[in-house]
C-alpha positions in Angstrom: 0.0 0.0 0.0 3.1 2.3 -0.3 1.2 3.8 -3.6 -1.8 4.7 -0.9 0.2 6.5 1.3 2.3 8.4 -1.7 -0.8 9.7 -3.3 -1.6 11.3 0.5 1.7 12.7 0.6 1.1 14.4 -2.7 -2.1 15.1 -2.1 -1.2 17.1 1.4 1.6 18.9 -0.8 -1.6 20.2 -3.1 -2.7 21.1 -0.4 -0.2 23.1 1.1 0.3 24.9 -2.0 -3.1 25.7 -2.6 -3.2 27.2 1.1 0.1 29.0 0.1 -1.7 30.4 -3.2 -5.1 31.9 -0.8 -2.5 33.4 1.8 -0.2 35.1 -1.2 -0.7 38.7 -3.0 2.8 37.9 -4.3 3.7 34.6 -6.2 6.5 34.2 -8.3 7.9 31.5 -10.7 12.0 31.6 -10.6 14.5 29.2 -12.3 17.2 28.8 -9.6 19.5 26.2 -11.5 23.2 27.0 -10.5 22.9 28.9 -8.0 25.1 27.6 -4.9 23.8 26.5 -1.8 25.2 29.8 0.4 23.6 32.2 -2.1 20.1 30.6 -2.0 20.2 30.1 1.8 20.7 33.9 1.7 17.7 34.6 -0.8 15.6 32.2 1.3 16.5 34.4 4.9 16.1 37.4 2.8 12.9 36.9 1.6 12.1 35.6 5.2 12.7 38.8 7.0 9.9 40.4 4.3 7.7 37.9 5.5 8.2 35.8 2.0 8.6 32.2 1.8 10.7 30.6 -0.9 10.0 26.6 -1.9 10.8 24.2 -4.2 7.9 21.5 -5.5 7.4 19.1 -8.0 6.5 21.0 -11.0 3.4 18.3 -11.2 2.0 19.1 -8.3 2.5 22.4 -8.2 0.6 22.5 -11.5 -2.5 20.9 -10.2 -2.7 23.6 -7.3 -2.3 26.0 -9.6 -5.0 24.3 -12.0 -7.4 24.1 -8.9 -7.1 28.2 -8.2 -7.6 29.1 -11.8 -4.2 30.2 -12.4 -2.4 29.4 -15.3 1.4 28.9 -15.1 2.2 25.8 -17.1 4.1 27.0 -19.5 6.9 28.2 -17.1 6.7 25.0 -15.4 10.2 23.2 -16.9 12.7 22.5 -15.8 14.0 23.2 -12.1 11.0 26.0 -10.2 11.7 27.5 -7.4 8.2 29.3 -6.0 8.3 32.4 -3.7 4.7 33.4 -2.1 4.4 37.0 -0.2 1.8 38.6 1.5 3.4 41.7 0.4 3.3 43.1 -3.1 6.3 45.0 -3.8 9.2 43.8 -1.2 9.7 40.4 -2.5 9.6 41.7 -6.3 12.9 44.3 -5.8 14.4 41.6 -3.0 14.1 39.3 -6.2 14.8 41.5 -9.1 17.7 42.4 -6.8 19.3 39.6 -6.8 18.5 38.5 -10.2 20.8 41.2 -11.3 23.7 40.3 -9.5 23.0 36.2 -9.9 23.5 35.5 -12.8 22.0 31.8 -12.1 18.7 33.5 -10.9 16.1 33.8 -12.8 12.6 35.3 -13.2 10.1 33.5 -15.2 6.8 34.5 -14.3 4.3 36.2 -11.4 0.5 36.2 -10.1 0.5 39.3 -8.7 -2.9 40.1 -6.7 -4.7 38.2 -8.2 -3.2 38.5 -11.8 -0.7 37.1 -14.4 2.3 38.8 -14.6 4.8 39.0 -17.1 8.6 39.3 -16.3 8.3 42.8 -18.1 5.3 43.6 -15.5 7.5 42.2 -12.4 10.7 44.6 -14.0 8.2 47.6 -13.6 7.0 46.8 -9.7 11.0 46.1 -9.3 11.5 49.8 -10.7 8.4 51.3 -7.9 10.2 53.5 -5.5 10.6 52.0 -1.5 7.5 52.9 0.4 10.2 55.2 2.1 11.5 57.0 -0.7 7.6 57.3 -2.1 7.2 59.1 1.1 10.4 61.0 0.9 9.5 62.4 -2.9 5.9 63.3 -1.6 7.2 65.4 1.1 9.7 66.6 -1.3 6.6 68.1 -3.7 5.0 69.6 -0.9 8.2 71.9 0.5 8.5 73.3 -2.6 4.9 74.5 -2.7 5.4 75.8 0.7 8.6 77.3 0.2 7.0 79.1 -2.8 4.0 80.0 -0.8 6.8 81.7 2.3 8.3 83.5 -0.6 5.1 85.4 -1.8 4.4 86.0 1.5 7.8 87.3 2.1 7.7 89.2 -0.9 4.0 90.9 -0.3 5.1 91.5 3.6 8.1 93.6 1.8 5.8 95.7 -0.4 3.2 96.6 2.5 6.6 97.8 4.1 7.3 100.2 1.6 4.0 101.0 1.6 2.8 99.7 -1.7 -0.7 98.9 -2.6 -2.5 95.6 -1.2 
């Protein structure tokens, strides 16, 4: 009965993946083929501290979780897969895209990003969004200028009425 009890280990992994899929905004395809063992023991940590998880299945039964949400992936699904699922939209995309850059062995195939397909050109553009930091930082940015520019009129009317010019 070892057939029995390997079709409920593969069921439970559908499972798990499928409750991985309901729990992710983020999920993305990667080839990891070559990279060492010390660089993607640092991508899996990294992408741990943004609350990510990184995991390897058999593309098989990743496929039929996949198949089971309505999300279509299968033609990414050769070769060596390497599947990252994120609550979080953008952190796990730059971590990624990151990384990809300076791994050559790393690989971005494909994405469901809330709730959609995306393509490795879509991920390249959520890579390029601005930190939530630096989103902040240019926002505050605009609005000294318009008060800076406000102070000077001010500064400039408060001058005038010195002088005694009109209102």
């Amino acid at each position: 009965m070892a057939s029995e009890r390997s079709l409920g280990l593969k069921k439970a992994i559908v499972s798990e993946i499928s409750s991985k899929i309901d729990e992710s905004k983020t999920i993305l395809l990667v080839d990891y083929q070559g990279m060492d063992v010390q660089s993607e023991n640092a991508l899996r940590q990294s992408l741990k501290d943004t609350g990510s998880d990184l995991k390897v299945y058999k593309n098989t039964l990743a496929s039929l979780a996949f198949k089971d949400k309505g999300i279509k992936l299968d033609d990414y699904m050769t070769g060596p897969n390497a599947f990252i699922f994120s609550k979080d939209i953008i952190e796990p995309i730059k971590l990624v895209s990151g990384v990809a850059k300076t791994n050559e062995n790393l690989t971005i195939k494909a994405g469901y990003i809330d709730g959609e397909f995306a393509s490795v050109e879509t991920i390249n553009e959520y890579a390029s969004i601005p930190s939530y930091e630096g989103l902040l930082t240019m926002f505050a940015g605009g609005l000294i200028e318009h008060v800076k520019n406000f102070s000077i009129a001010l500064n400039l009317h408060a001058e005038n009425l010195e002088k005694g010019g009109n209102e």
